[in-house]
TINUTOR-502457 format. One record per residue (C-alpha): y, x, z; residue number from 1; chain. Coordinates in nm, 3 decimals, padded with zeros to 5 digits, always signed. Layout:
BEGIN
c2 / c1 / c3 / num / chaine
Y / X / Z / NUM / A
...
***
This chain:
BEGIN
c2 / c1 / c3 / num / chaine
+00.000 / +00.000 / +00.000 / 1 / A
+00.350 / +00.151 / -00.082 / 2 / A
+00.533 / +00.225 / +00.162 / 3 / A
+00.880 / +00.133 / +00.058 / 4 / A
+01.050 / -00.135 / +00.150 / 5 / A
+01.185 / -00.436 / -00.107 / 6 / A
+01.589 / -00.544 / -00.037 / 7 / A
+01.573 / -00.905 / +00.047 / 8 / A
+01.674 / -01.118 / -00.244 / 9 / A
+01.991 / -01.286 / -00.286 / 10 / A
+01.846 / -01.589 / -00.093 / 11 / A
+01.620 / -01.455 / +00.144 / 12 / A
+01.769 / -01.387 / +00.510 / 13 / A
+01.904 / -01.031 / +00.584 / 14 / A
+01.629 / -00.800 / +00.759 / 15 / A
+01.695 / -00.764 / +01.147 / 16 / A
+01.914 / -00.424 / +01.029 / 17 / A
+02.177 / -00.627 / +00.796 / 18 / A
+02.161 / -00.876 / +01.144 / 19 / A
+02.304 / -00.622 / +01.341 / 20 / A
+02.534 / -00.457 / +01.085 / 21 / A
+02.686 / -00.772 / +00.960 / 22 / A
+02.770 / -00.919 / +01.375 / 23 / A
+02.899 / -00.548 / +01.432 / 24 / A
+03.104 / -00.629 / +01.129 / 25 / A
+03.231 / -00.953 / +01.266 / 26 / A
+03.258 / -00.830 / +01.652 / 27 / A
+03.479 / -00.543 / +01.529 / 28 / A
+03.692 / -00.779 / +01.313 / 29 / A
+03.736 / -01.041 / +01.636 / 30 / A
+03.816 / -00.729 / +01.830 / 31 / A
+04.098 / -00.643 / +01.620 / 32 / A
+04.222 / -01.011 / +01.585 / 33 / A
+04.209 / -01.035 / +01.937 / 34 / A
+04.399 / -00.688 / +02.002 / 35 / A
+04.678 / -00.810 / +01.771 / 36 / A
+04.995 / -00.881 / +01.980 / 37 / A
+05.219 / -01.180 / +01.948 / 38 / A
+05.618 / -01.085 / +01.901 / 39 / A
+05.941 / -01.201 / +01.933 / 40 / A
+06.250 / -01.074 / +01.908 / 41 / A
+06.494 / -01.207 / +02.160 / 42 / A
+06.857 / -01.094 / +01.930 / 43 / A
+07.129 / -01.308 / +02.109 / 44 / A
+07.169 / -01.351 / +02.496 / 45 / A
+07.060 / -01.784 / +02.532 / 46 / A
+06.778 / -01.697 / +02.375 / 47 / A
+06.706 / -01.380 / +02.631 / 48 / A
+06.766 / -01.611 / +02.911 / 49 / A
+06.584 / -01.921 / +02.839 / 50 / A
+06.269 / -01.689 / +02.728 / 51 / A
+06.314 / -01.520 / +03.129 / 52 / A
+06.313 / -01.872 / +03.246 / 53 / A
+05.999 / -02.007 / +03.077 / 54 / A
+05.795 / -01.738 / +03.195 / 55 / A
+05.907 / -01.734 / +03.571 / 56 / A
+05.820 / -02.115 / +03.562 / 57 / A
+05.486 / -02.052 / +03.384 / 58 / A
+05.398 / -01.820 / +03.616 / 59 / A
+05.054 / -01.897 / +03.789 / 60 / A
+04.938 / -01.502 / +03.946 / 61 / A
+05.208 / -01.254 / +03.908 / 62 / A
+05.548 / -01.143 / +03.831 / 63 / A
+05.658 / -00.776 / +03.795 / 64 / A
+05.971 / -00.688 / +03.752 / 65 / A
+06.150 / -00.368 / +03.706 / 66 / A
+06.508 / -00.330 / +03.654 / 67 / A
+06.786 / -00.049 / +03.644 / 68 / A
+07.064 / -00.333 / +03.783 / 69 / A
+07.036 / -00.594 / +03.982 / 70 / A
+07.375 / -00.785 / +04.063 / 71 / A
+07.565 / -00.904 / +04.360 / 72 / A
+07.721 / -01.218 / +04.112 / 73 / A
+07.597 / -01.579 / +04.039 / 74 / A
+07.418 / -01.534 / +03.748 / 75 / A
+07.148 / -01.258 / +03.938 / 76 / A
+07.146 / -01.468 / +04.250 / 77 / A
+07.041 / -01.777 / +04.030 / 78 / A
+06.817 / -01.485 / +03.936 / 79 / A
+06.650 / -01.409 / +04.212 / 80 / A
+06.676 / -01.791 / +04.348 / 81 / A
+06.420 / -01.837 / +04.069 / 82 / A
+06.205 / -01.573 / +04.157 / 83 / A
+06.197 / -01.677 / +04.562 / 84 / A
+06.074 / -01.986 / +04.332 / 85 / A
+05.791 / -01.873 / +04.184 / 86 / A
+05.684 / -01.681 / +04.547 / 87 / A
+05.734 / -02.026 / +04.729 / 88 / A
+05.466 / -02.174 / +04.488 / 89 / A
+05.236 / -01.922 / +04.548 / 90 / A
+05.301 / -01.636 / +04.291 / 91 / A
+05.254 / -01.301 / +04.358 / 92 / A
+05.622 / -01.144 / +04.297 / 93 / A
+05.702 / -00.780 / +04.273 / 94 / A
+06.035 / -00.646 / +04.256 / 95 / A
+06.131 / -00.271 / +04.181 / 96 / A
+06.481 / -00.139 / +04.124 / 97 / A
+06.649 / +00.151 / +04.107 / 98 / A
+06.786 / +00.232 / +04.470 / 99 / A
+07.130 / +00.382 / +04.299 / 100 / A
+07.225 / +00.057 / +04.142 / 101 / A
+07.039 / -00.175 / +04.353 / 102 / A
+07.373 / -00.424 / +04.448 / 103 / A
+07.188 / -00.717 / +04.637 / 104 / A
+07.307 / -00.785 / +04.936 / 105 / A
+07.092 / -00.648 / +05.192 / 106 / A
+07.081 / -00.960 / +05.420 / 107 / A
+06.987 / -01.099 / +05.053 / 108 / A
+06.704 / -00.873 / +04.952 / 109 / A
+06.595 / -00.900 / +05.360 / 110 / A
+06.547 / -01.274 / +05.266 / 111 / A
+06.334 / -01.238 / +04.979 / 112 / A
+06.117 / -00.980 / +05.196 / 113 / A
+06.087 / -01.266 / +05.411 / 114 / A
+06.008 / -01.508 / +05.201 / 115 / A
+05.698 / -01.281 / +05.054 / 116 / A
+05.857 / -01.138 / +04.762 / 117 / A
+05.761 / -00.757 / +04.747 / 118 / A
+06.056 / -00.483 / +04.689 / 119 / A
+06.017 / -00.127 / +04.651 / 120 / A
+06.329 / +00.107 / +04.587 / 121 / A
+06.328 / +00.408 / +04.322 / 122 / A
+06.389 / +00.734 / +04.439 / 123 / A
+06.592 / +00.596 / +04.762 / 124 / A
+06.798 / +00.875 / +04.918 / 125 / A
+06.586 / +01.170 / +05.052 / 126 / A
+06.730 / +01.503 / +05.192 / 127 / A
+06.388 / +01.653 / +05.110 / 128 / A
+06.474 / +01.511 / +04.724 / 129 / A
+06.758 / +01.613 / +04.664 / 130 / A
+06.734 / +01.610 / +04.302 / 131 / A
+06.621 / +01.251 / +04.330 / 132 / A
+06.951 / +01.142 / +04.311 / 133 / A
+07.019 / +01.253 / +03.965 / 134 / A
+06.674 / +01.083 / +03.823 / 135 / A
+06.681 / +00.681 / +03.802 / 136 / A
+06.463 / +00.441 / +03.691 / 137 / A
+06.611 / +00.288 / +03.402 / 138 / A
+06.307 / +00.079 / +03.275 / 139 / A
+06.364 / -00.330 / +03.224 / 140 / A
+06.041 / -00.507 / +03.232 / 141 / A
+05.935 / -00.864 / +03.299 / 142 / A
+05.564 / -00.874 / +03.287 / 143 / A
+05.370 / -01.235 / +03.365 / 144 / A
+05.036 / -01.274 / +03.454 / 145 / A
+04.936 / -00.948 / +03.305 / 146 / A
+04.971 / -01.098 / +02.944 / 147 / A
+05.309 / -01.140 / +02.853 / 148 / A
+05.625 / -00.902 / +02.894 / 149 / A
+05.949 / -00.893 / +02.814 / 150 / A
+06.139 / -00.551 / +02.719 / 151 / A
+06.418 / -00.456 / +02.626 / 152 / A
+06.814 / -00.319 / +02.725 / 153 / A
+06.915 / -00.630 / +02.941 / 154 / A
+06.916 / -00.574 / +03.349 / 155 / A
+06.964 / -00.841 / +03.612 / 156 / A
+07.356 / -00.878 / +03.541 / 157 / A
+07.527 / -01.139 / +03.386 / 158 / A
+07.723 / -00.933 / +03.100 / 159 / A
+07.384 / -00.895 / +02.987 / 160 / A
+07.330 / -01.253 / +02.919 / 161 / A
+07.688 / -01.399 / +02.816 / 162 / A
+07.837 / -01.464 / +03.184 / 163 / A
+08.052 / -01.127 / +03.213 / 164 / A
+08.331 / -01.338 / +03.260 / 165 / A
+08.181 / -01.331 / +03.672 / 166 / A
+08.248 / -00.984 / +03.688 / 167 / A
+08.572 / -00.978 / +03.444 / 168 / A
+08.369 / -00.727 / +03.203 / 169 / A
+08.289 / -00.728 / +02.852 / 170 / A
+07.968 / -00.922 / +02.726 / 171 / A
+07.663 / -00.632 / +02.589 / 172 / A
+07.491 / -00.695 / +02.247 / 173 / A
+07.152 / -00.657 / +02.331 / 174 / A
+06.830 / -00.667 / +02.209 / 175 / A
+06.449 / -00.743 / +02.411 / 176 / A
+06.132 / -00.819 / +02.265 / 177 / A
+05.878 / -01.081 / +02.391 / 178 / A
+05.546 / -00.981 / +02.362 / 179 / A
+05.226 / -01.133 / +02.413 / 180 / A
+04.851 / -00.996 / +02.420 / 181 / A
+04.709 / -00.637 / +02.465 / 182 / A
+05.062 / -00.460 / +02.522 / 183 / A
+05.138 / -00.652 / +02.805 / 184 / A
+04.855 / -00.542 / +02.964 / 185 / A
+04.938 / -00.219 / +02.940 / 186 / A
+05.282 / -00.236 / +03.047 / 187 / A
+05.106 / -00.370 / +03.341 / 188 / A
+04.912 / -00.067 / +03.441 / 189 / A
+05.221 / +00.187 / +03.377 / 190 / A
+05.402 / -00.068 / +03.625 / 191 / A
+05.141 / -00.044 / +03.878 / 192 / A
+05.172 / +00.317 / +03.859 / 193 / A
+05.457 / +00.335 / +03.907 / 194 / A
+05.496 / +00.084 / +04.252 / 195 / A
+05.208 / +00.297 / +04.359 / 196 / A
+05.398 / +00.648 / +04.322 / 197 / A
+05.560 / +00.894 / +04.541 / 198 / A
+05.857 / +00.792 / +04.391 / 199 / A
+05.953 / +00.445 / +04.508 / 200 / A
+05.951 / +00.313 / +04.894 / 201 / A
+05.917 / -00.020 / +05.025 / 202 / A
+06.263 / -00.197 / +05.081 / 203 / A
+06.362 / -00.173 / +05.421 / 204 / A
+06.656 / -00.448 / +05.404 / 205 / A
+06.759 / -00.584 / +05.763 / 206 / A
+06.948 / -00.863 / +05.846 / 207 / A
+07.032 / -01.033 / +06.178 / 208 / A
+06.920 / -01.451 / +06.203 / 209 / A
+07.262 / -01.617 / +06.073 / 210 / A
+07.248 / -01.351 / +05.797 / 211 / A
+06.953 / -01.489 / +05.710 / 212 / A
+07.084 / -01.832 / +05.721 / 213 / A
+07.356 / -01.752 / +05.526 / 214 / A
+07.141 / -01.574 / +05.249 / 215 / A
+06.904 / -01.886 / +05.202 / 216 / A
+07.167 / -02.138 / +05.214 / 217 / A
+07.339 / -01.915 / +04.929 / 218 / A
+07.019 / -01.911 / +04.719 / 219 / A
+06.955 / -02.275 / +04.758 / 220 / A
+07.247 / -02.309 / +04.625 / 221 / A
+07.165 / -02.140 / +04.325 / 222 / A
+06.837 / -02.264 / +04.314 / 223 / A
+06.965 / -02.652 / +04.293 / 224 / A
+07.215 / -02.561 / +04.014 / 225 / A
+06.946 / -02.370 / +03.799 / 226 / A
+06.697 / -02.728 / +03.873 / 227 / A
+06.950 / -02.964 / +03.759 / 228 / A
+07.061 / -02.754 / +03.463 / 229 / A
+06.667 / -02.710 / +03.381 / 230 / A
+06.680 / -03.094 / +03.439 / 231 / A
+06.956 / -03.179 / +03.210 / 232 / A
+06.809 / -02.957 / +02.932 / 233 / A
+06.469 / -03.161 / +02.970 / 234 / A
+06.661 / -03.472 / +02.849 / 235 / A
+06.703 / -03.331 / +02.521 / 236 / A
+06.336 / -03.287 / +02.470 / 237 / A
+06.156 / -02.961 / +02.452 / 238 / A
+06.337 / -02.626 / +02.337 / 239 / A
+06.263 / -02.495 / +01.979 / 240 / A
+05.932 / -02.351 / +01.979 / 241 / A
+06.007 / -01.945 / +01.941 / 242 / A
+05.957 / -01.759 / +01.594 / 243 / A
+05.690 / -01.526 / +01.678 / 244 / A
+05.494 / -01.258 / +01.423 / 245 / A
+05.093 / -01.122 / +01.490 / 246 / A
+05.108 / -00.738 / +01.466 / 247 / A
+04.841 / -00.490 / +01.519 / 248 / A
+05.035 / -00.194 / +01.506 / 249 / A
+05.203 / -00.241 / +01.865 / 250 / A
+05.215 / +00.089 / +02.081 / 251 / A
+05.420 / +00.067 / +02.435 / 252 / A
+05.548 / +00.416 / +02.507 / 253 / A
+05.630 / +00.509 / +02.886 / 254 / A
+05.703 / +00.812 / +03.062 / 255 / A
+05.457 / +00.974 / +03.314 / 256 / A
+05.423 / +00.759 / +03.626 / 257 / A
+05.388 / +01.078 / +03.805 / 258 / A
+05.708 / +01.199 / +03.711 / 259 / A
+05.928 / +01.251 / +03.413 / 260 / A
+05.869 / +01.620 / +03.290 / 261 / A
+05.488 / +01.586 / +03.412 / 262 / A
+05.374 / +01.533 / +03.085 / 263 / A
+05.511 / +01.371 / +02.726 / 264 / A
+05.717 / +01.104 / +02.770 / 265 / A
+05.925 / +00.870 / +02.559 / 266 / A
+06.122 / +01.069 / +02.416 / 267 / A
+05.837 / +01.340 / +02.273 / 268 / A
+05.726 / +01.046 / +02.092 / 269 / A
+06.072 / +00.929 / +01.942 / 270 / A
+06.115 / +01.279 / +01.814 / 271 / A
+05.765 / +01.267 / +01.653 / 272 / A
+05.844 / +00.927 / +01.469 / 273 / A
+06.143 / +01.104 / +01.311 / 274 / A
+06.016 / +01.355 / +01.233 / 275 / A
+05.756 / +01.159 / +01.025 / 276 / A
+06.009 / +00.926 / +00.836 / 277 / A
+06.020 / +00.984 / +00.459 / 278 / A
+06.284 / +00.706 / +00.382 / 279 / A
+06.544 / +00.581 / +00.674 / 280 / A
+06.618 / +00.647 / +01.034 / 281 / A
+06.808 / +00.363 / +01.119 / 282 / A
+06.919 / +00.337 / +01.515 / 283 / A
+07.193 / +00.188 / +01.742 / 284 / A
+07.262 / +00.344 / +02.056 / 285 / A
+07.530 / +00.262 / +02.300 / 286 / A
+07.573 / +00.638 / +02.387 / 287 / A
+07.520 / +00.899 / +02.166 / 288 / A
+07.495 / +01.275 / +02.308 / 289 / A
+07.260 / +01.454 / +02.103 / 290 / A
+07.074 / +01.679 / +02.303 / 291 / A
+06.892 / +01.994 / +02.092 / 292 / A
+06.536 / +01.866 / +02.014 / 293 / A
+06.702 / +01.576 / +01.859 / 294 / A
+07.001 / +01.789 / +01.659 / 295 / A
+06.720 / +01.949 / +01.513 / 296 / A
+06.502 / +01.698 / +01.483 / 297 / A
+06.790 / +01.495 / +01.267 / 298 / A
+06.915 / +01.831 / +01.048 / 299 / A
+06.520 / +01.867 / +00.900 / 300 / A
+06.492 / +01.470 / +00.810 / 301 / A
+06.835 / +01.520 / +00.665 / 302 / A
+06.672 / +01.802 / +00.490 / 303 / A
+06.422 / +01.639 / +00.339 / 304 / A
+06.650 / +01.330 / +00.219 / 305 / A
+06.612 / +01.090 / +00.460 / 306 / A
+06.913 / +00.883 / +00.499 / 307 / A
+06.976 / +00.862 / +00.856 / 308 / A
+07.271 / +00.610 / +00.993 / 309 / A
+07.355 / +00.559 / +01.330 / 310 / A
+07.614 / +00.293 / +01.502 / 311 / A
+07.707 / +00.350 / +01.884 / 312 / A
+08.002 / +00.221 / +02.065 / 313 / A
+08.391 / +00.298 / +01.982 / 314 / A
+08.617 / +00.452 / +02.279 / 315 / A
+08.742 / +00.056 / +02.237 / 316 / A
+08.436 / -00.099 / +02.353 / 317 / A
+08.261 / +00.166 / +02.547 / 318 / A
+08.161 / +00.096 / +02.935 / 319 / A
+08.087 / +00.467 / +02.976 / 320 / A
+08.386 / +00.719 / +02.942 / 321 / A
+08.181 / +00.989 / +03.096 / 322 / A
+07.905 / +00.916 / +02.774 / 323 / A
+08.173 / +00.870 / +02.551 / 324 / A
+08.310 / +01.217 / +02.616 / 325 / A
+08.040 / +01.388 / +02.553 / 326 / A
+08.007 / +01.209 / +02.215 / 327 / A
+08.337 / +01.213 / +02.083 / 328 / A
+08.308 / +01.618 / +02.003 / 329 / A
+08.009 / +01.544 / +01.842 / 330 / A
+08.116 / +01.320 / +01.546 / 331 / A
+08.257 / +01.566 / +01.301 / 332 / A
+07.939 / +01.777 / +01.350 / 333 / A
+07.711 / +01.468 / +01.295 / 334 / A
+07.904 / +01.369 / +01.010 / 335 / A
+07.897 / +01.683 / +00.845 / 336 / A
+07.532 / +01.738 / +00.916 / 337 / A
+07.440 / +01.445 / +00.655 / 338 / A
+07.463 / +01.147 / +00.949 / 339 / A
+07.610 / +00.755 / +00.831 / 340 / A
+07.792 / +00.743 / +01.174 / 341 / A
+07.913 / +00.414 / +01.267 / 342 / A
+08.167 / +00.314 / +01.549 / 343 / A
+08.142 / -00.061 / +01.713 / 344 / A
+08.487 / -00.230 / +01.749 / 345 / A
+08.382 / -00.522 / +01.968 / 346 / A
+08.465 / -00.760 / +02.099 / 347 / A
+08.196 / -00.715 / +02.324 / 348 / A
+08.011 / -00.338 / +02.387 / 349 / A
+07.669 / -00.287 / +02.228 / 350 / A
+07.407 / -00.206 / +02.467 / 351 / A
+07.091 / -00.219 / +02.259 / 352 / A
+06.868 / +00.055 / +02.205 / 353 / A
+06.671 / -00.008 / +01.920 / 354 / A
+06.593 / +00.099 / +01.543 / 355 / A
+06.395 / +00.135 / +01.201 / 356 / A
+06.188 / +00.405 / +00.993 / 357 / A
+06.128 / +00.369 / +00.657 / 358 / A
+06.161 / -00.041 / +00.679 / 359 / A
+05.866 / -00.070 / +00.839 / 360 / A
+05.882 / +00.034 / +01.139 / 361 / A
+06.101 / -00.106 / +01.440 / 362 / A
+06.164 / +00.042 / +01.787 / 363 / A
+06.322 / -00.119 / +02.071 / 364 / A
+06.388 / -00.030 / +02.433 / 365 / A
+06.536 / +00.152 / +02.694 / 366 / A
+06.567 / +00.437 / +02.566 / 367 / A
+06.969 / +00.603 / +02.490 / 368 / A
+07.037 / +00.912 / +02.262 / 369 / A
+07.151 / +01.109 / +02.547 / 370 / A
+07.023 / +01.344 / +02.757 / 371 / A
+06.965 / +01.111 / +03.044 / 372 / A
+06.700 / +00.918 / +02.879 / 373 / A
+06.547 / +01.251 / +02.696 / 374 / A
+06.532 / +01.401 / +03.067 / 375 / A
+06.597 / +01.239 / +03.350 / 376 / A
+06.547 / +00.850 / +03.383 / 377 / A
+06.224 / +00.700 / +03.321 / 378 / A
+06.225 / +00.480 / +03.012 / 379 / A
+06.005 / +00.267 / +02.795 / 380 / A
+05.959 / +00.167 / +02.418 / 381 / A
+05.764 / -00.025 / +02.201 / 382 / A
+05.692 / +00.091 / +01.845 / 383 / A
+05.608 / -00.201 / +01.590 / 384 / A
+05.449 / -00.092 / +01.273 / 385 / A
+05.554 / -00.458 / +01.104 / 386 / A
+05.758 / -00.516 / +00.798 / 387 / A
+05.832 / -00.845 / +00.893 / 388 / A
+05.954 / -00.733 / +01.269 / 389 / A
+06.149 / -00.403 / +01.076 / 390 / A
+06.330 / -00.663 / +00.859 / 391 / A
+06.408 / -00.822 / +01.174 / 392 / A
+06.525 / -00.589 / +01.343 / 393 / A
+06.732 / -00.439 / +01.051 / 394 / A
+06.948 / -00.765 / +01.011 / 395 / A
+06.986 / -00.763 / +01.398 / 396 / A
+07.159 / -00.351 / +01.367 / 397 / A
+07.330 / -00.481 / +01.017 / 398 / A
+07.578 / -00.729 / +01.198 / 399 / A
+07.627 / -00.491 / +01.445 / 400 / A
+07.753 / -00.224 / +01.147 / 401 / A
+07.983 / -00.531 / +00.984 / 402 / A
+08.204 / -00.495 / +01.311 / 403 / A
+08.251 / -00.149 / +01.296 / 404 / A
+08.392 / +00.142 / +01.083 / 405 / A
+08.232 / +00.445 / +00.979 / 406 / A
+08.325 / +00.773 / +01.099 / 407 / A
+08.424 / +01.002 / +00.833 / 408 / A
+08.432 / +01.396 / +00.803 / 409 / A
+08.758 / +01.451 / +01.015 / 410 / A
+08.561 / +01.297 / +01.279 / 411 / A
+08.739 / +01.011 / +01.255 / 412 / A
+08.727 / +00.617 / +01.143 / 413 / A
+08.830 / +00.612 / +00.802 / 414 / A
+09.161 / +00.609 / +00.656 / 415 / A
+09.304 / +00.630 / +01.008 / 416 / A
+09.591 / +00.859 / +01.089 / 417 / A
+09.488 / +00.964 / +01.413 / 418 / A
+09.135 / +01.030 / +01.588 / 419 / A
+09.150 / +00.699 / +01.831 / 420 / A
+09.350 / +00.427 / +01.657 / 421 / A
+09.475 / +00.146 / +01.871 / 422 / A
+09.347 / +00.265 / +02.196 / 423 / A
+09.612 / +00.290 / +02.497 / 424 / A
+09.739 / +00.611 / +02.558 / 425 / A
+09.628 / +00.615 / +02.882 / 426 / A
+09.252 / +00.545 / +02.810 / 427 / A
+09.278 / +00.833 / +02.566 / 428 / A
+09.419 / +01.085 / +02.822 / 429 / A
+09.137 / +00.987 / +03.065 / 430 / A
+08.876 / +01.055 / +02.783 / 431 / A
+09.064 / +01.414 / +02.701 / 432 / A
+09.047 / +01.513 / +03.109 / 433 / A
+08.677 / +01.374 / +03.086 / 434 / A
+08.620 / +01.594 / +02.770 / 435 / A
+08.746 / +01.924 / +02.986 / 436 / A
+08.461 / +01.877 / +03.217 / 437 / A
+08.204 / +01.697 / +03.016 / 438 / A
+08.050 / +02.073 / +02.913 / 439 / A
+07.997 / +02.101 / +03.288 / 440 / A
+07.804 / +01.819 / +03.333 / 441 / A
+07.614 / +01.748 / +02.960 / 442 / A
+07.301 / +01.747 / +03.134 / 443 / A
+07.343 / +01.439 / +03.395 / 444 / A
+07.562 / +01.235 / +03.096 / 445 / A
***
């Protein structure tokens, strides 16, 4: 009898083999359905707000949050009201903020400890740290139930969300992402990290009784305004269901829990993704300070032909003259180095950190062209590789460049007579004192 074997005809079944090839086949295919995430992009501030809102009341486990700012105005006490919420039903709440520009009010943040809502500080002050101080967290994450997470620029402050009129400030354009599926997940597991290292403390907020008092009053009042605007908004039925796209080319970049330095971070990766672009490098950034790496990083895609714009904020609409004066020498180089340089002119003060490659893919996060963010502060980013999301994006940084003018090769906006027209003397004199001792300081800017 011959020993070889006869395929199975066209009708017969498929030998126990073909079996188990063809459900490898379709387990590897569901795997990679199932690892696709869900996106949104959340452009205008409403839209931010009312996406923070649905998840805090669809809650059912666990909140994490993690936030640079957290305000001492309504808008972040209606904030946390809502979060005290979500613990009062049940839900396990975390809270971690940076200890520098944590404004609560203690007897505040002493409430929420007290009302089971967990809050850990970011390098508090430590005389055996003392380089802590320069070294923030400046991630922004809002992660539910280990599956969905919001990212982005936009702290716990109203200017980030269209109320800056509370602290007489500017408005910020800014830009998050809501994401659902596997990059949630692991957003979850850098955040856990993170409340579990060296670096953060538990809160130790203290208040006396009728501080107390006072602080839960305050947030109940809060609390009722937030239900009966939630209430009001009911009446007009359901809000528009959210645009969101299926990509599987998500990656969620972090620095090392451990530490920044103690390993590649965010901004080794950046550098990498530029230096792989054969098209476009297309990025807003609200302060611009070049450090090295990325100087050189820019001259060799500039090189190689890659057009490369950037748009960052105008001495008009900046909220950082330190940042701002360690830019402002740097135009004329940039300029002359092959960069579309773009200025913002307002009327609010762009705070988004976000960009394209080659059209297809988009980056948004945390994460500013400065040497803070390349060495200091912890940050986080999400890479999409998504047409669709890129084109996005792209229309999202292209209104941004139709309210600003480009910087030409004097260093200056084009066809002005002078470097900073229309800005009041004395805001220019401050930014040429900053500008002696900016050199002194690049690092910490």
């Amino acid at each position: 009898m011959s020993s070889i074997r006869v395929p199975p005809s066209a009708g017969a079944l498929p030998s126990r083999r073909w079996q188990r090839l063809i459900a490898a086949t379709v387990l590897a295919l569901a795997a990679s359905a199932a690892a696709a995430d869900l996106i949104s992009i959340l452009d205008d501030a409403t839209g931010a707000l009312e996406a923070r809102v649905e998840l805090v009341l669809a809650a059912e486990q666990e909140i994490l949050i993690s936030t640079f700012i957290v305000g001492d105005e309504p808008f972040s006490l209606t904030a946390l009201a809502l979060l005290r919420s979500a613990a009062r039903r049940g839900v396990d709440v975390r809270l971690l903020v940076d200890a520098q520009w944590n404004k609560m009010p203690e007897a505040v943040e002493a409430h929420l400890l007290a009302e089971g809502i967990a809050v850990r500080r970011f390098h508090p002050f430590r005389l055996w740290h003392p380089l802590w101080v320069t070294k923030r967290l400046h991630d922004k994450l809002l992660i539910v139930d280990g599956d969905r997470v919001i990212l982005g620029g936009r702290n716990i402050e109203s200017p980030y969300f269209g109320f800056g009129h509370q602290l007489e400030r500017r408005d910020y354009v800014d830009l998050d992402l809501l994401i659902d599926g596997e990059a949630a997940a692991t957003a979850r597991t850098y955040y856990l990290d993170v409340w579990d290292s060296r670096h953060t403390a538990p809160s130790r907020a203290r208040a006396s009784g009728e501080e107390l008092r006072a602080a839960e009053v305050e947030l109940d009042r809060h609390s009722a305004w937030l239900e009966q605007k939630i209430a009001s908004l009911a009446t007009h039925g359901p809000l528009p269901k959210r645009a969101a796209i299926q990509v599987d080319g998500v990656d969620f970049l972090h620095d090392p829990a451990r530490g920044k330095g103690s390993g590649p971070g965010v901004g080794t990766e950046l550098l990498k993704l530029f230096n792989e672009a054969r098209e476009s490098v297309i990025i807003e950034s609200p302060y611009l300070i070049p450090t090295r790496k990325l100087r050189r990083a820019l001259a060799e895609v500039l090189d190689r032909g890659v057009h490369v714009r950037i748009l960052t904020n105008s001495l008009a609409t900046t909220d950082n003259l330190w940042a701002q004066a360690g830019y402002v020498g740097m135009r004329q180089r940039l300029v002359q180095m092959g960069v579309e340089l773009w200025e913002y002119q307002g009327p609010e003060s762009i705070h988004s950190k976000a960009g394209v490659l080659d059209g297809q893919i988009a980056v948004v996060g945390s994460f500013n062209l400065d040497p803070r963010s390349a060495n200091l502060n912890t940050e986080v980013v999400v890479t999409l590789d998504s047409h669709p999301l890129a084109i996005e994006v792209m229309e999202f940084l292209d209104r941004q460049v139709e309210q600003a003018i480009r910087i030409d090769a004097r260093g200056w906006p084009e066809g002005a007579d002078e470097p900073y027209p229309g800005i009041p003397r004395g805001k220019v004199w401050r930014l040429r004192l900053l500008r002696l001792m900016a050199p002194l300081i690049r690092s910490q800017l």
